[in-house]
C-alpha positions as CSV (number, residue, x, y, z in Angstrom):
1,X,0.0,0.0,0.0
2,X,1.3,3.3,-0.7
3,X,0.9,6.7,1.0
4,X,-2.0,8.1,-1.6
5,X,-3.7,4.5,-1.4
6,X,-3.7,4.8,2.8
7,X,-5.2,8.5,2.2
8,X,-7.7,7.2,-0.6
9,X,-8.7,4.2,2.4
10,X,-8.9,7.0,5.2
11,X,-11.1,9.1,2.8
12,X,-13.6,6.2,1.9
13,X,-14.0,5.4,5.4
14,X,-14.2,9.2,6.5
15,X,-16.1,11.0,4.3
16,X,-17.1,13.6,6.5
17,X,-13.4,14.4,6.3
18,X,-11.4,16.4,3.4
19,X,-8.6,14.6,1.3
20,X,-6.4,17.1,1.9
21,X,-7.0,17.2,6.0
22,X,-6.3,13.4,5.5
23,X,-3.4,13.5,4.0
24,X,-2.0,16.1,6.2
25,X,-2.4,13.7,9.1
26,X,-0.5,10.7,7.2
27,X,2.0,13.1,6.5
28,X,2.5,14.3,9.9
29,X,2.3,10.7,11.7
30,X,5.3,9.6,9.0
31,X,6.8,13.1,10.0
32,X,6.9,12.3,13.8
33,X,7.9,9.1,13.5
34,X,11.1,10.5,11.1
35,X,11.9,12.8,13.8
36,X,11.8,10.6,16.6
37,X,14.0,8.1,14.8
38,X,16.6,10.9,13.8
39,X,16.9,12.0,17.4
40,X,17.7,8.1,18.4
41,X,14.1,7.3,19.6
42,X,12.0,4.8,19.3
43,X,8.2,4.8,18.3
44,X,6.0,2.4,19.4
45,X,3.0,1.2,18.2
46,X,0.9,-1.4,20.3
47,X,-0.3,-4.4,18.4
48,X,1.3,-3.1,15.2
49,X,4.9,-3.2,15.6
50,X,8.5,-0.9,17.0
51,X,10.5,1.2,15.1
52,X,14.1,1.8,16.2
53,X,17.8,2.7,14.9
54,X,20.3,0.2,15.1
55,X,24.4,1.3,14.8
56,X,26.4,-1.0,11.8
57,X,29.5,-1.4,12.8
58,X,32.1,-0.4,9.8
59,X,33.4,-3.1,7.6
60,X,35.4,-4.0,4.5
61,X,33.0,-4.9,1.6
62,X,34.1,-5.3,-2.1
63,X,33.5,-3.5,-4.9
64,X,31.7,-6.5,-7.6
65,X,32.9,-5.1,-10.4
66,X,36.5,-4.7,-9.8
67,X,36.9,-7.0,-7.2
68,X,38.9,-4.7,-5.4
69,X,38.0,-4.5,-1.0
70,X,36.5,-1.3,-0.5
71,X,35.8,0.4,3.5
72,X,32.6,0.8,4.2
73,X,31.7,3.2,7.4
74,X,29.9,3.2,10.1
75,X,26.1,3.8,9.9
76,X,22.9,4.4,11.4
77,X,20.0,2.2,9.8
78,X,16.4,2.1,10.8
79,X,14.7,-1.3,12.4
80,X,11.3,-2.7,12.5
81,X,10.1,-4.9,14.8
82,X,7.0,-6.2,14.5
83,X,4.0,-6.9,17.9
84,X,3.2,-9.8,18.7
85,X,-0.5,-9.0,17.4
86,X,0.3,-8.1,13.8
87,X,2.9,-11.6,13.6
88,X,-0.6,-13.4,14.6
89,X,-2.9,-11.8,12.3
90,X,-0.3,-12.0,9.7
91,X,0.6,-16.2,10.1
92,X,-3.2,-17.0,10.5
């Protein structure tokens, strides 16, 4: 599903409320949860799942086409984790 798809669903089952309100609030929710993850947070959502930021460690990968070893540094990356309640709806 992508972001105009969720604000099409949100619309269909809230038509007392504009588009463009709608997709102001998606936008916003994504927003926060950026902001959070930027500033080393974590954002929880019960039932649904945990996003966090994990730390890679640096490393020496390899360049395919030449062959040749290449450093790659350190980095933050983002991390999902999903509840227990969407792993059950998911595997039923």
């Amino acid at each position: 599903m992508t972001k105009s798809e969720l604000v099409a669903k949100l619309a269909t089952q809230h038509p007392d409320l504009r588009a463009d309100d709608l997709e102001k609030l998606v936008n916003t929710v994504f927003e926060e949860i950026t902001q959070a993850l930027v500033t080393g947070g974590r954002v929880e959502l019960r039932g649904f799942g945990a996003f966090s930021v994990r730390q890679r460690a640096a490393r020496k990968g390899r360049n395919p086409r030449t062959g040749t070893a290449v450093a790659v540094p350190s980095k933050r990356v983002p991390f999902f984790k999903t509840g227990k309640e969407l792993r059950v709806r998911v595997n039923k």
